[in-house]
N, CA, C and O of each residue as an XYZ file, in Angstrom:
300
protein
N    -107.513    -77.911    149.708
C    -107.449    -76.573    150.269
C    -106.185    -75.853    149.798
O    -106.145    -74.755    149.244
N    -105.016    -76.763    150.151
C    -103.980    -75.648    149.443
C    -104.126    -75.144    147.788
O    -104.121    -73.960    147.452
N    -104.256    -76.305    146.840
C    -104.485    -75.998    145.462
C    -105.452    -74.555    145.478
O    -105.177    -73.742    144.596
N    -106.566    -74.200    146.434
C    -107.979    -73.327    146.411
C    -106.326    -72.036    146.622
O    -106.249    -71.078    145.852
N    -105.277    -72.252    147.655
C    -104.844    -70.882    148.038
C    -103.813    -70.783    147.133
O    -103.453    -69.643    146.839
N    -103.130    -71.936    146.509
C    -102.095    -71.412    145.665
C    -102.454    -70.750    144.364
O    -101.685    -69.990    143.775
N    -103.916    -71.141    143.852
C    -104.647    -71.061    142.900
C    -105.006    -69.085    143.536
O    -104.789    -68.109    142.819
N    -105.386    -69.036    144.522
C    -105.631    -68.008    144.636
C    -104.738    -66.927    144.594
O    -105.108    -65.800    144.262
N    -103.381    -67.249    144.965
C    -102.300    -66.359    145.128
C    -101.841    -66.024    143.630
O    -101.395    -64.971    143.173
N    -102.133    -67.443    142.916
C    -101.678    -66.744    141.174
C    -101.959    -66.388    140.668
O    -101.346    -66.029    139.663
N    -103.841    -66.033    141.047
C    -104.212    -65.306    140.255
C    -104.269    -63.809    140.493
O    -105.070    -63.165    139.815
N    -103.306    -63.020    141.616
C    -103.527    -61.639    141.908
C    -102.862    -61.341    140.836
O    -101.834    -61.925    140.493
N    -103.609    -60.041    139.978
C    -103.342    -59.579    139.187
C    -101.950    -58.136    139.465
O    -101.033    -57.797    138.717
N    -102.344    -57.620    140.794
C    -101.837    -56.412    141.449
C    -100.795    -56.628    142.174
O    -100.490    -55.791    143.024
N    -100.115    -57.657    142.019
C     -99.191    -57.866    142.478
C     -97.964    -59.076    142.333
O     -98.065    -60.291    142.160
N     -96.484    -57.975    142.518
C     -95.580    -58.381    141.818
C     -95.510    -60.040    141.888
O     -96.099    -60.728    142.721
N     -94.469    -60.624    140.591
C     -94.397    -61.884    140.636
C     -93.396    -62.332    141.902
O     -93.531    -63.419    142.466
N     -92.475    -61.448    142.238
C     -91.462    -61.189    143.450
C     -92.382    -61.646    145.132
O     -92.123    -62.408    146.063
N     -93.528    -60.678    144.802
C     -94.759    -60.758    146.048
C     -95.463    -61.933    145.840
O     -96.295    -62.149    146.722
N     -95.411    -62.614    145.117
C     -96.230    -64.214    144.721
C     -95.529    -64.672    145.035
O     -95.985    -65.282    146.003
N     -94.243    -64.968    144.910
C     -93.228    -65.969    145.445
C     -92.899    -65.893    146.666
O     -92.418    -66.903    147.180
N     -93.051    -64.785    147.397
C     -92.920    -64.575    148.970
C     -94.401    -65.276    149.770
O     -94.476    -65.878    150.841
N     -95.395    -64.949    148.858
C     -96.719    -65.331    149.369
C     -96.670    -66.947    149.619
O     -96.851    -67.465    150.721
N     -96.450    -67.514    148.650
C     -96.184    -68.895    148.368
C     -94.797    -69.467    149.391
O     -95.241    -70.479    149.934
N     -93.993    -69.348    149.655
C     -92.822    -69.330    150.791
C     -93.462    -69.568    151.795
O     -93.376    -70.607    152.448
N     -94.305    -68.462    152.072
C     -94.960    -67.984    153.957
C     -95.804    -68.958    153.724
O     -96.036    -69.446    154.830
N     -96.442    -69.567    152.864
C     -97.363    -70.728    152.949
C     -97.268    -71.832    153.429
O     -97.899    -72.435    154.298
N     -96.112    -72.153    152.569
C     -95.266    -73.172    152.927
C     -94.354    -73.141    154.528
O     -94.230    -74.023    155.378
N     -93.978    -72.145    154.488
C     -93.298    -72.075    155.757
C     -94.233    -72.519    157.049
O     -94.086    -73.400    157.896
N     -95.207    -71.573    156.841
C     -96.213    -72.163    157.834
C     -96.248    -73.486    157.759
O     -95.981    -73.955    158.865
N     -96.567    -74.753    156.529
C     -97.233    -75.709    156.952
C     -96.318    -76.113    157.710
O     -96.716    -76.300    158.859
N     -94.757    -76.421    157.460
C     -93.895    -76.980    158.246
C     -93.569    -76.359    159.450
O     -92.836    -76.893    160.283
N     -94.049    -75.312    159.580
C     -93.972    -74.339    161.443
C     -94.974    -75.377    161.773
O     -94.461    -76.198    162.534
N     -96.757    -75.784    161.369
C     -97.136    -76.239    162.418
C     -97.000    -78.229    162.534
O     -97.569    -79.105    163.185
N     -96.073    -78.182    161.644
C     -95.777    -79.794    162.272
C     -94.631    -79.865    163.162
O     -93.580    -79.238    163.297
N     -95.385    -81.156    163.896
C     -94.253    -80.858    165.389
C     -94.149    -82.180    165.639
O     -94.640    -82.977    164.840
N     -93.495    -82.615    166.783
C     -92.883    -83.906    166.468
C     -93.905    -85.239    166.911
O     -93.585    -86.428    166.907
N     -95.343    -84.588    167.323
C     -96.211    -85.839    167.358
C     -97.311    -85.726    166.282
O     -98.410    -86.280    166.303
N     -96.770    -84.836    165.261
C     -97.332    -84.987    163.513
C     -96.565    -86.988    163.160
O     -95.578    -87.685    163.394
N     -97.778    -87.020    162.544
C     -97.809    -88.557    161.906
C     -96.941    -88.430    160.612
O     -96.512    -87.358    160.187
N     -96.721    -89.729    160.002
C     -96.060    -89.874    158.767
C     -97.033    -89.383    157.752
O     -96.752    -89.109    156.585
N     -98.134    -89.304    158.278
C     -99.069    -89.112    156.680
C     -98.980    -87.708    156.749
O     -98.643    -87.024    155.783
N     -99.304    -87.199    157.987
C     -99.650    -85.758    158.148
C     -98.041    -84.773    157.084
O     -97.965    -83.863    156.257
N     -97.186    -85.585    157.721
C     -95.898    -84.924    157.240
C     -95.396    -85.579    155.633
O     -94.627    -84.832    155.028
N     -95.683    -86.591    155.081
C     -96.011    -86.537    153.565
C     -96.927    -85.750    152.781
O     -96.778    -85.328    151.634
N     -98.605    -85.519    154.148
C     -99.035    -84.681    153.387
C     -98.772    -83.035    152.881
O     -99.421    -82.377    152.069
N     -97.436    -82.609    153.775
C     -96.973    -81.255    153.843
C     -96.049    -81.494    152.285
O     -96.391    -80.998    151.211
N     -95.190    -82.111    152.438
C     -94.197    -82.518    151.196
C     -94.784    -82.499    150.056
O     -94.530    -81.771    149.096
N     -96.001    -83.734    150.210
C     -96.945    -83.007    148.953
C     -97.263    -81.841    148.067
O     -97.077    -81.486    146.903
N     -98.176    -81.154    149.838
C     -98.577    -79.702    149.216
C     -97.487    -78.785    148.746
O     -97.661    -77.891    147.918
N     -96.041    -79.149    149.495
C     -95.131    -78.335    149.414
C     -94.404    -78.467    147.688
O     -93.962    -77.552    146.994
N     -94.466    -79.463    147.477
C     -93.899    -80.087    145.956
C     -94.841    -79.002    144.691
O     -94.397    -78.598    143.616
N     -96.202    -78.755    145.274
C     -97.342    -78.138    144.421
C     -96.947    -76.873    144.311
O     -96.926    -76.271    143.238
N     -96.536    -76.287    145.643
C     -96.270    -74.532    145.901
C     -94.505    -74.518    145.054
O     -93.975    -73.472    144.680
N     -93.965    -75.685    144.929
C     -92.882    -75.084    144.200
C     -93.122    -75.261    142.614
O     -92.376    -74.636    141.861
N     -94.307    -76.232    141.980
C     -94.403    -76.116    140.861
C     -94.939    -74.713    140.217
O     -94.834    -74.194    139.105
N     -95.500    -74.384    141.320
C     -96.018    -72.926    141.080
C     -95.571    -71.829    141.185
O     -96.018    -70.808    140.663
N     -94.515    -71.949    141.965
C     -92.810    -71.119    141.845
C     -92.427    -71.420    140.523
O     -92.123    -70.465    139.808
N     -92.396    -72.207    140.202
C     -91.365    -72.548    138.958
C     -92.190    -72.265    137.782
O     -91.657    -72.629    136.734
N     -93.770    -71.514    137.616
C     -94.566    -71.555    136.622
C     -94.019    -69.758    136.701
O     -94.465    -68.959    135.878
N     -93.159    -69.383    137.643
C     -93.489    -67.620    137.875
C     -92.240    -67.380    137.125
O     -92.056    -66.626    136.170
N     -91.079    -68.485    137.987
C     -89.864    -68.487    137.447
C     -89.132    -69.636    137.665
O     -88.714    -70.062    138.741
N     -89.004    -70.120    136.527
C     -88.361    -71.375    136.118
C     -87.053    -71.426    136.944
O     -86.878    -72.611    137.228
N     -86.144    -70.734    137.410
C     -85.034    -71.046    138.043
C     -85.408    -71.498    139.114
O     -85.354    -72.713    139.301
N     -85.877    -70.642    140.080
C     -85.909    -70.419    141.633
C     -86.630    -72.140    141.586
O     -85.983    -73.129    141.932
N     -87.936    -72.184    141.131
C     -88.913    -73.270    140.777
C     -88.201    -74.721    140.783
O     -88.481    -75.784    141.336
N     -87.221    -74.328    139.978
C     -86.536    -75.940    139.250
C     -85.253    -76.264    140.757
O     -84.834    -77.350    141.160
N     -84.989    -75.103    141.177
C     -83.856    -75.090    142.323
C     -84.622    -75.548    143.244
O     -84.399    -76.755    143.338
N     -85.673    -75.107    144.218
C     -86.425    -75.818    145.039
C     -87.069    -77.373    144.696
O     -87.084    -78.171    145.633
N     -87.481    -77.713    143.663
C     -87.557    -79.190    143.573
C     -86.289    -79.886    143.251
O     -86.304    -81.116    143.294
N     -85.275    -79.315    142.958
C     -84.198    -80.114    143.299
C     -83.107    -80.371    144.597
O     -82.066    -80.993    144.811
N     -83.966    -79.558    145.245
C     -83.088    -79.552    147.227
C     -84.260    -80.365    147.668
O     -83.861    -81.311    148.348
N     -85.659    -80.347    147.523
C     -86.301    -81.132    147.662
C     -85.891    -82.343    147.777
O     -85.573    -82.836    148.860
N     -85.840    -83.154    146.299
C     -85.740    -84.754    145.858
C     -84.083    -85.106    146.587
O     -83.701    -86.271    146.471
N     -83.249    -84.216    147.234
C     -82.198    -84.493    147.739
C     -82.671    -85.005    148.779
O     -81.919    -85.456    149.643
């Protein structure tokens, strides 16, 4: 499901690469708003996951911001 929305967010043609990277943020932000502290270990690897995907896709818009978030990440 996320790949279907990140896939979807890259492909808006009408809008800025600035507004893709905010889109992609609020995505992410959400998944980790709705884990809470009786989220499981899988549930919360599976956020890290999706979250690792939404920054490769940051980093396909713009290589800085992109390469900076997977490296606060792997910290």
């Amino acid at each position: 499901m996320i790949s279907y929305m990140i896939d979807k967010i890259m492909s808006y043609t009408s809008v800025s690469d600035k507004e893709k990277i905010n889109r992609l943020l609020e995505l992410d932000c959400n998944m980790y708003a709705n884990l809470g502290t009786d989220s499981t270990k899988t549930e919360k690897l599976e956020v890290k996951k999706n979250s690792r995907a939404i920054y490769r896709a940051i980093k396909e818009i713009d290589a800085n911001i992109g390469r900076s978030l997977l490296e606060h990440m792997d910290k």
